[in-house]
N, C-alpha and C positions, 0 to 999 in steps of 0.2 A: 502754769498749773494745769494738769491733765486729769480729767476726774473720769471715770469710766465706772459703769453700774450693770448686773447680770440682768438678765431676762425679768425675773419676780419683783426686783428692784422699780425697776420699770412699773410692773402690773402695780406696786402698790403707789409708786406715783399714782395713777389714774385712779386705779379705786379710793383714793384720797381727796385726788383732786386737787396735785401739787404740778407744779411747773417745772419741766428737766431740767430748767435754770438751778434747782432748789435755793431762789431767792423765796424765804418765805421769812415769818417771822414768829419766834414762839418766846415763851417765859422762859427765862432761867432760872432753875432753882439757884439756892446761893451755893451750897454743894460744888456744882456743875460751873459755877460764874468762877466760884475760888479754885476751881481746874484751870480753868482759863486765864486765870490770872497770876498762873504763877509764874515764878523765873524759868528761863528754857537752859536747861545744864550743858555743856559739851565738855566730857570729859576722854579720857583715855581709853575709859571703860564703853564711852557712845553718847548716843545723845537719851535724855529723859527731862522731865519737871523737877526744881526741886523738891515738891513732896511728895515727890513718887524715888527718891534718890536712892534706889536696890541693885544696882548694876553690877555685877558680879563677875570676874574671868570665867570664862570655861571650866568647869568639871567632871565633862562627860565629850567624850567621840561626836556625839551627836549636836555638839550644841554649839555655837557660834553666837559674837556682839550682835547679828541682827537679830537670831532667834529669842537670845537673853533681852534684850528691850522688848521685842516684842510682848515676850512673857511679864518682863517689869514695870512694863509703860499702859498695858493694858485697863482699864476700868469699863462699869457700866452704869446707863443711865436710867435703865429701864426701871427701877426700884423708886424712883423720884415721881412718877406719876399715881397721884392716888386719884378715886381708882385707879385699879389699871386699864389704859386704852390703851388699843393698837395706833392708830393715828399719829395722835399724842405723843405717844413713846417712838414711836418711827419718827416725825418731827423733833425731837428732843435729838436724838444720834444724830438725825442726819447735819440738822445745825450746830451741835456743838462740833461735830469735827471740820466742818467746814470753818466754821471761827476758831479751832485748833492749827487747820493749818495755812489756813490769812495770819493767822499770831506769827507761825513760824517765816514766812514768805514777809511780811513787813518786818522782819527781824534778820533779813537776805540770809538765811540758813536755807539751804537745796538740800536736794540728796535726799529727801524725807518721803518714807511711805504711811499714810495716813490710809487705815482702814475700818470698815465697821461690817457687819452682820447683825442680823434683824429677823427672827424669827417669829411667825404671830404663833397662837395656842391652836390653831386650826395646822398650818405645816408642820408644828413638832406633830399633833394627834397624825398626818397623813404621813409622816415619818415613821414613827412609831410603828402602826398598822401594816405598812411597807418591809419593815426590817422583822415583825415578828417578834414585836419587842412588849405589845399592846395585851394591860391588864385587865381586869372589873376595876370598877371606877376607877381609872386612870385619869388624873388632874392634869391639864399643860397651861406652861403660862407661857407668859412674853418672853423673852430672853434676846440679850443684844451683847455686844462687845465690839468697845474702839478701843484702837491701838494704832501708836504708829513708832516705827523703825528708821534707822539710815539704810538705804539703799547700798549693796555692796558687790562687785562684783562675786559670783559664784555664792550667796548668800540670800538666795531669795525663801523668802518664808511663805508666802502664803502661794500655794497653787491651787486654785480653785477648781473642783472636779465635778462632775457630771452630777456625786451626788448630790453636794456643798449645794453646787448651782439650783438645785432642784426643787430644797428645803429652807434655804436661807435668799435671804434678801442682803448683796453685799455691793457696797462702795469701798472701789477705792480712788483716794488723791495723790497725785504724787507733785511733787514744787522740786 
C-alpha cells in the first residue's frame, strides 16, 4: 500500500493534530459504515461496490473504465458531520478511505487507486477571492470527495495541478 498526501494535506494534519500514520480513530456514521460494508464488484465494466453498481461502456472520446468508476464509485462524507467541523469531517474522509482500501487489500484485489480531496470553507473563500469568482455574502462550506478506480495503463485520472494542490487537501492510496 502506497499512500502519498500534498503539501495542505500535511498542514492540516498538524493544525489538527493527527499523526502521518493517519492511525487515528473516529465514529462511523452508519451511512459511511454500510459503504464499507458492502460487496466489492469486479466486473467487465471495472471494479465498484455493490450499491454503487452504475458502470457504464464508454460514450464519449473522452471517457474511459477508469474515468467511468471514478465518476461512479465516487461519494461524500462531508454532509454526516453535524455541525459541520473541519476536523471532524477531514477525520471522517481520511478514515473511511483508508478502511476502504484495507477492505480492498484484505480482499487481495491490487491495481486500485483510492482517492480523497478535502476542502475547508476558508480555501474555497481563498479560492474564490484568487479566481475572481468572490460575491457579497458569499457562503463556503466543507466540501470533500473519495473515489477510487483500477489503475490502468495509459488511463490515469486524477493529475494534480498546481492549482488543485493549492486549494485542496488530497490523499491518495494505491494497494
Amino acid at each position: 500500500m502506497t499512500t502519498t498526501y500534498n503539501e495542505i494535506f500535511k498542514q492540516l494534519l498538524t493544525e489538527y493534530n493527527l499523526l502521518d500514520d493517519l492511525l487515528f480513530s473516529v465514529d462511523l456514521p452508519t451511512e459511511i459504515q454500510n459503504i464499507l460494508d458492502n460487496q466489492i464488484l469486479l466486473t467487465g465494466l471495472g471494479v465498484t461496490l455493490k450499491s454503487f453498481d452504475r458502470l457504464y461502456k464508454a460514450t464519449h472520446d473522452w471517457e474511459n473504465k477508469s474515468i467511468i468508476e471514478d465518476s461512479e464509485n465516487h461519494f461524500h462524507v462531508d454532509w454526516h458531520i453535524e455541525p459541520a467541523d473541519n476536523k471532524k469531517a477531514f477525520m471522517l474522509g481520511v478514515k473511511t478511505l483508508t478502511l476502504l482500501a484495507d477492505k480492498f487489500q484484505k480482499e487481495k484485489i491490487k491495481g486500485i487507486r483510492f482517492w480523497y480531496t478535502f476542502q475547508t470553507p476558508e480555501l474555497a473563500r481563498i479560492w474564490t477571492r484568487q479566481n475572481n469568482h468572490e460575491e457579497d455574502n458569499d457562503e463556503h462550506f466543507i466540501s470533500d470527495r473519495l473515489s477510487f478506480y483500477k489503475l490502468r495503463d495509459g488511463e490515469n485520472v486524477i493529475s494534480t495541478n498546481e492549482i488543485e494542490n493549492k486549494f485542496w487537501a488530497i490523499l491518495t492510496i494505491d494497494i
